[in-house]
C-alpha positions as CSV (number, residue, x, y, z in Angstrom):
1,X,-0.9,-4.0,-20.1
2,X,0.4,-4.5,-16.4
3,X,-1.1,-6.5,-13.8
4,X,-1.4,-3.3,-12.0
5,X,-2.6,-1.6,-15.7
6,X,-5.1,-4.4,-15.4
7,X,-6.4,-4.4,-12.0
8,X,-6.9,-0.6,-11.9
9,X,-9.1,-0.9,-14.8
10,X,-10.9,-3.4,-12.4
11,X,-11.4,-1.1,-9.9
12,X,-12.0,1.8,-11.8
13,X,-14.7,-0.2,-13.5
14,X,-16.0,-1.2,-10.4
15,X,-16.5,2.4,-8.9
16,X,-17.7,3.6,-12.0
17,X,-20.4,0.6,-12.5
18,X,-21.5,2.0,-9.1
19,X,-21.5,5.9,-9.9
20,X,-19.1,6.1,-6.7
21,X,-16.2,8.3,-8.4
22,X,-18.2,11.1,-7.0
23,X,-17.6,10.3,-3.6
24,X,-14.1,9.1,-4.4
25,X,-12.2,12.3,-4.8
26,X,-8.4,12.7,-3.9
27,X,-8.9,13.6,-0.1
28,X,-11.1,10.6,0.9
29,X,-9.6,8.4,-1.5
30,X,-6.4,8.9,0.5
31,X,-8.2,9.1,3.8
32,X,-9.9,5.9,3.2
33,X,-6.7,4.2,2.3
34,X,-5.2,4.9,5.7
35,X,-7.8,4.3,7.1
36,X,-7.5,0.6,5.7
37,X,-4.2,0.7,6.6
38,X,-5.0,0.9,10.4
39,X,-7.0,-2.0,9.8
40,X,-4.1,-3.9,9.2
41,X,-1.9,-2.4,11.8
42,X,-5.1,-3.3,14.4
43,X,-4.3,-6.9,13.9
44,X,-1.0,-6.1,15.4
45,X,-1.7,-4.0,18.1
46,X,-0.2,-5.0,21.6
47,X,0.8,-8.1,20.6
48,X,4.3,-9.6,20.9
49,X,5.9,-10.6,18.3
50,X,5.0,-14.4,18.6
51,X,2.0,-13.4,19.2
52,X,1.8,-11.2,15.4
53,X,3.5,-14.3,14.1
54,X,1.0,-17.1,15.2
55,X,-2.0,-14.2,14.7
56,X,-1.0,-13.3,11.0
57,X,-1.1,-17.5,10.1
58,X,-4.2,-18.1,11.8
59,X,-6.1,-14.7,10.4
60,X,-4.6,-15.2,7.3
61,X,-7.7,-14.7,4.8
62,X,-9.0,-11.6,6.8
63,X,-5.5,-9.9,6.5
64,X,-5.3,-10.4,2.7
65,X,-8.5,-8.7,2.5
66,X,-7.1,-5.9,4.9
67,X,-4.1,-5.6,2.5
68,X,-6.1,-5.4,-0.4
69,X,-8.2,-2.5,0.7
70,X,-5.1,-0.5,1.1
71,X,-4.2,-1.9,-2.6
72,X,-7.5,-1.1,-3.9
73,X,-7.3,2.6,-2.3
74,X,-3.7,3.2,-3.5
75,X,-4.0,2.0,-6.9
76,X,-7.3,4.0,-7.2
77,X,-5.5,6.7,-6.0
78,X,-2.7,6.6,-7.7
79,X,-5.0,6.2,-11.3
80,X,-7.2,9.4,-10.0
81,X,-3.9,11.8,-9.5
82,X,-2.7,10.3,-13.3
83,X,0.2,8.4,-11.3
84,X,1.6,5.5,-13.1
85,X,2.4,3.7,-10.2
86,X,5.0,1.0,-11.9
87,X,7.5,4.0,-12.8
88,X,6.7,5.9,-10.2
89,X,7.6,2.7,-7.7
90,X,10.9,2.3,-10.0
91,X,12.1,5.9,-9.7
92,X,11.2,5.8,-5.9
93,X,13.9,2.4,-5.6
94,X,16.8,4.3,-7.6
95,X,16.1,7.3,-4.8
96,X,15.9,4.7,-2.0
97,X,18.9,3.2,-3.8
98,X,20.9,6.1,-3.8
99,X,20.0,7.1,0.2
100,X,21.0,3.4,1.1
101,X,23.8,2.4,-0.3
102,X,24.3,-1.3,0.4
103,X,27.8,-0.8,2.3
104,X,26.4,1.7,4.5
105,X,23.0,0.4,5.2
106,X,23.3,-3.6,5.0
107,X,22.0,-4.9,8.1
108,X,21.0,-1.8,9.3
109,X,17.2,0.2,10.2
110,X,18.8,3.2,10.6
111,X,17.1,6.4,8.8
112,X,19.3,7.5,5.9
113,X,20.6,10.6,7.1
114,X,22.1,8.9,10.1
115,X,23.7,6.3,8.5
């Protein structure tokens, strides 16, 4: 089994220990997740980027429990829609592989159909 097999089964037994899978169907499962997400982008708001720098080591703890709220969410998610999220994040590199091709993108933010 994964660590991501693993910790699903975590969560799932977590939700389910609770009786909260009723409440956790596929709309608010994904609305809660970017809704976590937010959270994490909150810590960043307005704030230069030595500022983000020196904020992210000092709130350290609070941002990796930020971060995994959006884990929790996705890999709940994910395990809900009968994702497997390992091949599905493998298959989504050799695309991402095949849109940025080292020689055109090294170095580069640029979005793939510009490069």
């Amino acid at each position: 089994m994964s660590d991501i097999q693993d910790i699903t089964a975590k969560i799932r037994k977590f939700r389910d220990e609770r009786d909260w899978q009723q409440f956790h169907n596929h709309k608010d499962v994904a609305l809660s997740l970017v809704l976590e997400a937010a959270e994490v982008l909150e810590h960043f708001q307005w704030k230069s980027a030595d500022e983000v720098k020196a904020h992210a080591k000092a709130n350290k703890e609070e941002l990796s429990d930020e971060l995994a709220d959006v884990a929790i969410y996705l890999f709940e998610l994910a395990d809900n829609l009968e994702v497997d999220l390992p091949k599905a994040i493998e298959a989504k590199m050799k695309k991402n592989a095949l849109k940025y091709p080292i020689e055109k993108a090294k170095g580069k933010h640029t979005k793939y159909n510009k490069l």
